[in-house]
C-alpha positions in Angstrom: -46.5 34.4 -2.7 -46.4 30.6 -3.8 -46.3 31.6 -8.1 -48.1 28.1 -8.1 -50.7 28.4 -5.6 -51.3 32.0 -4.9 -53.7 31.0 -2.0 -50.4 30.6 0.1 -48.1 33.2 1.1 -45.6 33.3 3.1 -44.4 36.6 5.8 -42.2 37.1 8.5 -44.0 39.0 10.9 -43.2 40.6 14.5 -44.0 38.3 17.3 -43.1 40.3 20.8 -39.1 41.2 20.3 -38.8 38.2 17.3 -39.5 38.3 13.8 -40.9 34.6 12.8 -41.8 33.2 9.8 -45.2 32.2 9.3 -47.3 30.4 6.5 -50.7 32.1 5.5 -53.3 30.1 3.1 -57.0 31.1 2.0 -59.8 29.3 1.1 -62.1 32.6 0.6 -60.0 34.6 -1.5 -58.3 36.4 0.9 -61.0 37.7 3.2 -59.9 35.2 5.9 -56.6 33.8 6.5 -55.4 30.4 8.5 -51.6 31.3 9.9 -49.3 28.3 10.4 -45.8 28.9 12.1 -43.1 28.0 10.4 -40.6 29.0 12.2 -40.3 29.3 16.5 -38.3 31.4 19.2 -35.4 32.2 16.3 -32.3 33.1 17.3 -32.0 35.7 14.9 -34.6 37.7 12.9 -36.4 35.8 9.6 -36.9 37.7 6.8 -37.4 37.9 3.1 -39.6 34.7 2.7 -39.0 33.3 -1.2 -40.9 30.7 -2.7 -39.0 29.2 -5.6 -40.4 28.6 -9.0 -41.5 24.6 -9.4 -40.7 24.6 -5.6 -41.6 21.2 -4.3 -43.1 19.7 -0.9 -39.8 19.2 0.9 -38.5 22.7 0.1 -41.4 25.0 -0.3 -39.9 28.2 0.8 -36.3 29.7 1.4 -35.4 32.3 4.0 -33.1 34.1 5.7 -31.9 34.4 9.6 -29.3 36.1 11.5 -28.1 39.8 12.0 -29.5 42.2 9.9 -29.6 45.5 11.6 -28.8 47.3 8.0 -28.7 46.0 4.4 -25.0 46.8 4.1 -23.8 45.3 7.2 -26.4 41.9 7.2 -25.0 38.6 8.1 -27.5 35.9 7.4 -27.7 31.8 7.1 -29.7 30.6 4.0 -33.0 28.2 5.2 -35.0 26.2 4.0 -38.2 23.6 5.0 -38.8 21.4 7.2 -38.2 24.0 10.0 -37.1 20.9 12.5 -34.3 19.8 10.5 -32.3 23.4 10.6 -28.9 23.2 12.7 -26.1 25.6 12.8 -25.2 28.5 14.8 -26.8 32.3 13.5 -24.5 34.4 12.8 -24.0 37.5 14.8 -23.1 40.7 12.6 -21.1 43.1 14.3 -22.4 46.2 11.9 -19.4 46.9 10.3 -18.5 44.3 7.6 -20.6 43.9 4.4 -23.3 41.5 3.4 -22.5 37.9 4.5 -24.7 35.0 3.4 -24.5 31.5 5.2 -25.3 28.2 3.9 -27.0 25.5 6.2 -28.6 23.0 5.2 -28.3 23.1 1.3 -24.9 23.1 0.8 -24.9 19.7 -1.4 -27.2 21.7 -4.0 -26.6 25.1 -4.3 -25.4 27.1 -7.3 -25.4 23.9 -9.2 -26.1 26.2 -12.4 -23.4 29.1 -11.6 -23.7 31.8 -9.0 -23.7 35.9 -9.8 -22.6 38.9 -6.6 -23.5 41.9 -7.7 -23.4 45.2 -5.5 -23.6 49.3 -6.3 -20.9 51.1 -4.4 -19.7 54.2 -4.1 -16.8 53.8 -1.4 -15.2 56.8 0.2 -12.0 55.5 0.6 -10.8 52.8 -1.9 -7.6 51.8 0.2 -9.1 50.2 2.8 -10.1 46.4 2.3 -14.0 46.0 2.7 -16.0 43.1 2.0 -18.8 43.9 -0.3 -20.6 40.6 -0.1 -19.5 37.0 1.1 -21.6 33.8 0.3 -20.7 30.7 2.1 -16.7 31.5 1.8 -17.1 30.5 -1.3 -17.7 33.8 -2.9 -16.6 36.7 -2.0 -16.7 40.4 -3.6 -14.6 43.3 -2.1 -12.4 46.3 -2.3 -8.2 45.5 -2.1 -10.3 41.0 -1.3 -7.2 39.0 -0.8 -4.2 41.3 -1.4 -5.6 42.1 -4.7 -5.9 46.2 -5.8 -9.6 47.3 -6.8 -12.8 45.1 -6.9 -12.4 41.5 -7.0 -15.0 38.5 -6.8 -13.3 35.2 -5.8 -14.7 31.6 -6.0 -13.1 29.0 -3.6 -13.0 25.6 -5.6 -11.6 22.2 -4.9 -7.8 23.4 -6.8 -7.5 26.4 -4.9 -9.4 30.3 -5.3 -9.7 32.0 -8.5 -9.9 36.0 -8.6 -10.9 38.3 -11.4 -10.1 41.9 -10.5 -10.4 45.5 -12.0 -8.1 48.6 -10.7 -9.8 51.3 -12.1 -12.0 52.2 -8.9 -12.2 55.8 -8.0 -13.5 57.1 -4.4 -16.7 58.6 -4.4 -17.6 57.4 -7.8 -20.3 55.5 -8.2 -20.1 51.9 -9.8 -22.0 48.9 -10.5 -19.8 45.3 -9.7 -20.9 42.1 -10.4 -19.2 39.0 -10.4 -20.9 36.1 -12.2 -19.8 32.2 -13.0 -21.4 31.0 -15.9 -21.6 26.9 -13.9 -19.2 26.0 -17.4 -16.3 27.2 -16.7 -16.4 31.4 -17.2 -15.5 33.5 -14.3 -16.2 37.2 -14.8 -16.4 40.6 -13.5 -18.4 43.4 -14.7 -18.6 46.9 -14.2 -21.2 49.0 -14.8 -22.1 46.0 -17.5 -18.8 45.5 -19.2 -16.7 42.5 -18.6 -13.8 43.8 -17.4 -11.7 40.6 -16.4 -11.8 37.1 -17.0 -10.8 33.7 -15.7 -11.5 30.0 -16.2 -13.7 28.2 -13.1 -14.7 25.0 -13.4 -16.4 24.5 -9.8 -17.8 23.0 -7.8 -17.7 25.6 -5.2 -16.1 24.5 -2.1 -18.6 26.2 0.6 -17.4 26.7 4.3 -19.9 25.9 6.5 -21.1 24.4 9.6 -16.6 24.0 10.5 -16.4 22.1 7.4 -16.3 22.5 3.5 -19.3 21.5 1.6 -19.7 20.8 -2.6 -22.3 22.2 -4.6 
């Protein structure tokens, strides 16, 4: 729902074998609807329609496309209006890696204020590398992430990747992770809400997208 203009809402809703985005808007409160597609023939499924607060004409609403057969194992490209200026290849998940969130076409703005991956887990086996979430290749959470023991989030930067890390992970416990950058310079990660390493960040993040790194 548009927080603005609560006549408009925005769904993604089944059309044959697709899921498409469409635009809904009342003039009756809500006992008749005019549809408008936003999006047509996707490659991969639309969902989770979000209207940002203050949103303006040129970017009205954000989505997400791609693979997502199950929450943990989603691969998605972050989009945005107008519809006939996407480009980039979907990506395909294969439904065993983690949650993995493309960027393509708002590279140039995104997490101009910071950026925070948070996840619950509860892994079974805390030897084996996983990817726990992985936005843009720019930020990345995981178990054993780079060589590193335990649960690190990483930001990719113009010097070089930062990590912050924790070792204390146990199998079959349950934990909350989050990894958060502050956009002034304080790289964190917490578990279970304590901060249990930190590391100077002072951006931008260098995003991998599209065969070529973007700032933001």
């Amino acid at each position: 729902m548009d927080r603005d203009d609560p006549s408009v809402v925005y769904g993604c809703v089944w059309r044959g074998e697709r899921c498409e985005l469409r635009r809904f808007e009342t003039a009756t409160g809500g006992e008749t609807w005019a549809e408008l597609a936003v999006t047509r023939r996707s490659v991969g499924r639309d969902i989770r329609p979000v209207v940002p607060r203050n949103a303006g004409d040129d970017v009205p609403v954000l989505w997400t496309t791609g693979s997502y057969e199950h929450m943990d194992t989603a691969q998605t490209v972050l989009r945005g209006l107008p519809a006939d200026q996407l480009a980039g290849p979907t990506l395909e998940g294969d439904g065993r890696h983690g949650v993995d969130l493309g960027f393509d076409r708002y590279d140039a703005a995104a997490f101009v204020n910071g950026v925070s991956v948070a996840a619950g887990i509860e892994p079974r086996d805390v030897t084996v590398p996983q990817v726990l979430a992985n936005v843009g290749g720019s930020a990345t959470l995981g178990i054993e992430l780079d060589g590193e023991s335990g649960v690190v989030f990483s930001l990719s930067g113009p010097d070089g990747r930062t990590t912050v890390s924790w070792d204390g992970l146990v199998a079959n416990e349950r934990r909350h992770v989050a990894g958060i950058w502050d956009g002034r310079g304080r790289l964190s990660l917490a578990v279970d809400g304590d901060i249990v390493d930190e590391a100077r960040f002072a951006g931008p993040l260098a995003l991998e997208t599209g065969g070529r790194a973007g700032r933001s």
